[in-house]
N, C-alpha and C positions, 0 to 999 in steps of 0.2 A: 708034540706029535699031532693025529689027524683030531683028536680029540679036541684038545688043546684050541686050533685052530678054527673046530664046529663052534665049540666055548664063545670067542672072541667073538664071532657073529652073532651070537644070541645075545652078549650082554652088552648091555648100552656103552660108549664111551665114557659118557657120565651121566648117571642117574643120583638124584636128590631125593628124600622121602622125606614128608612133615617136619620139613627145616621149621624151627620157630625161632627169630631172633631177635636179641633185646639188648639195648643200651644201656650203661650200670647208667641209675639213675633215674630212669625213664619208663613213666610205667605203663606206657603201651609199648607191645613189641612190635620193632620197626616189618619182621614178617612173620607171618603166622600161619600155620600147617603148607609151607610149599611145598610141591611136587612134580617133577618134569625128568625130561630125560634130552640128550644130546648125544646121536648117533656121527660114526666117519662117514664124511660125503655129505652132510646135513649143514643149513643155516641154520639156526636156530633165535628171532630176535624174542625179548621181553617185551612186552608193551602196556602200556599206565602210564595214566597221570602225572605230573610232578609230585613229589612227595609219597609217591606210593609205595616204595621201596625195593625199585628196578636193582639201581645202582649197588645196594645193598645187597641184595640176593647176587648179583655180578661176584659182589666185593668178597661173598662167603663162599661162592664155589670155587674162585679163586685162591682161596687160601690166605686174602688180603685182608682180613677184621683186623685190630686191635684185638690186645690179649686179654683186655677186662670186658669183653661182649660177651653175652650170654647164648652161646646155641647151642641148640638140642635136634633133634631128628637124626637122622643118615644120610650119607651122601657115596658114593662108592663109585674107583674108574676100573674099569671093563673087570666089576666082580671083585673086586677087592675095595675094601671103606681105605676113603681119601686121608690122604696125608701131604700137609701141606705144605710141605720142603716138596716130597716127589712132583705136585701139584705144579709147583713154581719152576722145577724140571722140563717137565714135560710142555708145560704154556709158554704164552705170552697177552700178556695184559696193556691192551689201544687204548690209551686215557683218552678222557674226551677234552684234552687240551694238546694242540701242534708245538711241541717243545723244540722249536729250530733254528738255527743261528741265520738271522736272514741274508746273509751277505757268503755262504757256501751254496756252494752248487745242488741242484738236486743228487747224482750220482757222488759228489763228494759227501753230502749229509748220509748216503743210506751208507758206504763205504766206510765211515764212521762207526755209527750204529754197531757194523757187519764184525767190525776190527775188536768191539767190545765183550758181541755176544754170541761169536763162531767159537767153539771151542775147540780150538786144533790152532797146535802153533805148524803144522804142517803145509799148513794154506799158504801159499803163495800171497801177495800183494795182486800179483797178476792174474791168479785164481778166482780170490773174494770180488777182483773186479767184475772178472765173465758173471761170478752168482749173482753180483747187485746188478748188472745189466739185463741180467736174464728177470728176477723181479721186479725192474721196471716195464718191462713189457709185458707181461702179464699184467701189470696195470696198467698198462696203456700210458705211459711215463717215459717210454725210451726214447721220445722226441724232445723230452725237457731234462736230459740228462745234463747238459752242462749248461741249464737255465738258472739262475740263482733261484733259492727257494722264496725269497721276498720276507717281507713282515717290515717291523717300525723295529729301529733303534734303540740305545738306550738315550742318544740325544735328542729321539723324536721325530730323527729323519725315515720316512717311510722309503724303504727299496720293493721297487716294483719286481714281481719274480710270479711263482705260479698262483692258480686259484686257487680259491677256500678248499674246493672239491678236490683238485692236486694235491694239495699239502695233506688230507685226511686220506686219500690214496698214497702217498708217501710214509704216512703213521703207518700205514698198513703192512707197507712192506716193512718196516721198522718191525714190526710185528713177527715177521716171517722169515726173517734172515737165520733166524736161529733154529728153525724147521721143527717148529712146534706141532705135538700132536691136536692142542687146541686154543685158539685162539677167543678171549675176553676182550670185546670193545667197548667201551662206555661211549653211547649218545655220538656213534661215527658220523651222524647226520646234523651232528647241533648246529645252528648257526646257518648253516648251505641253504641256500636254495631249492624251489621241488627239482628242477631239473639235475641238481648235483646229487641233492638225495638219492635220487629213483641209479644215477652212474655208481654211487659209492656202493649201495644196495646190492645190486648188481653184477659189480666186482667180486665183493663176500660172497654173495652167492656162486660165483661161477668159481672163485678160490675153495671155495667148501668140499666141489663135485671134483673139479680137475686133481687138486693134490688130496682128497679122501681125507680131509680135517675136518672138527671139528670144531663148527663157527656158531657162538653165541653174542648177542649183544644186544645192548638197550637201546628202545625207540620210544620218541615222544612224539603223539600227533603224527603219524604216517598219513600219508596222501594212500588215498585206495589202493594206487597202481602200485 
């Protein structure tokens, strides 16, 4: 009801409190009293050092630890404490590695993706097509639609296809085919260029506001802008 719906405005998408967390073995823990929140409509990045333990904090509000890590705090989505099957539900998680066969096409690779983690056997072939075409133009990718994605071989032969910055706008929509209420990137920026950076950046942010998600992810070293 109208209750219900006041509710949901007030409570964060996801909020964390004095997450502490520790590695079996290890006797510093990798975080130690974290605290944050991530609203719908919000970017949200982490940022530290190397080794500070961005990726880690990523990896637990995700739902992603190992079962022998030690954490302790709260963590809870819109008022109710996190569960981490619901978690893997409702997300998706942009590693910061381009997982992509370089010799398919840009709109054959997201089509891919779309075919694995749409859940509706209702969808059309011709349907999931119009959704990945429509998510490459919000990333600015529907001109590279039947450009190959590129990368090196396994026998070493490099195929020319899109840039560092394309290909991590294509993780992105990998990300979003399955119309996640929040999406985890790890280090969407690694590697790129500032000028790719500051487009990739930019994208998340303008995906965060337009489809009302929420966007978290790790940064190392941001340029001001």
């Amino acid at each position: 009801g109208s209750e219900a719906r006041r509710q949901s405005r007030i409570d964060p998408l996801l909020l964390w409190t004095k997450l502490h967390v520790r590695y079996a073995g290890q006797e510093k823990a990798a975080i130690s009293t974290a605290t944050g929140h991530v609203q719908r409509g919000t970017f949200t990045a982490l940022l530290g050092p190397a080794g500070s333990g961005k990726t880690t904090l990523l990896q637990c509000l995700a739902g992603r630890l190992p079962s022998d890590v030690s954490v302790t705090g709260s963590a809870a989505v819109r008022g109710k404490p996190m569960d981490s099957e619901r978690m893997k539900t409702m997300s998706s998680y942009v590693a910061d590695e381009d997982l992509f066969l370089p010799h398919l096409e840009t709109l054959e690779s997201l089509f891919f993706v779309a075919r694995m983690r749409v859940r509706t056997a209702k969808m059309s072939d011709g349907a999931l097509t119009d959704l990945c075409m429509l998510l490459l133009e919000e990333l600015g990718l529907a001109d590279k639609a039947n450009v190959m994605v590129g990368g090196e071989l396994s026998g070493g032969l490099n195929v020319r296809g899109l840039s560092d910055g394309q290909r991590r706008r294509l993780s992105l929509g990998c990300g979003l085919v399955s119309k996640p209420t929040l999406i985890f990137a790890d280090e969407p920026t690694s590697g790129l260029d500032a000028s790719s950076s500051l487009s990739v950046m930019q994208v998340m942010h303008d995906l965060a506001a337009n489809a009302n998600l929420g966007i978290i992810c790790t940064a190392h070293r941001p340029r001001h802008a």
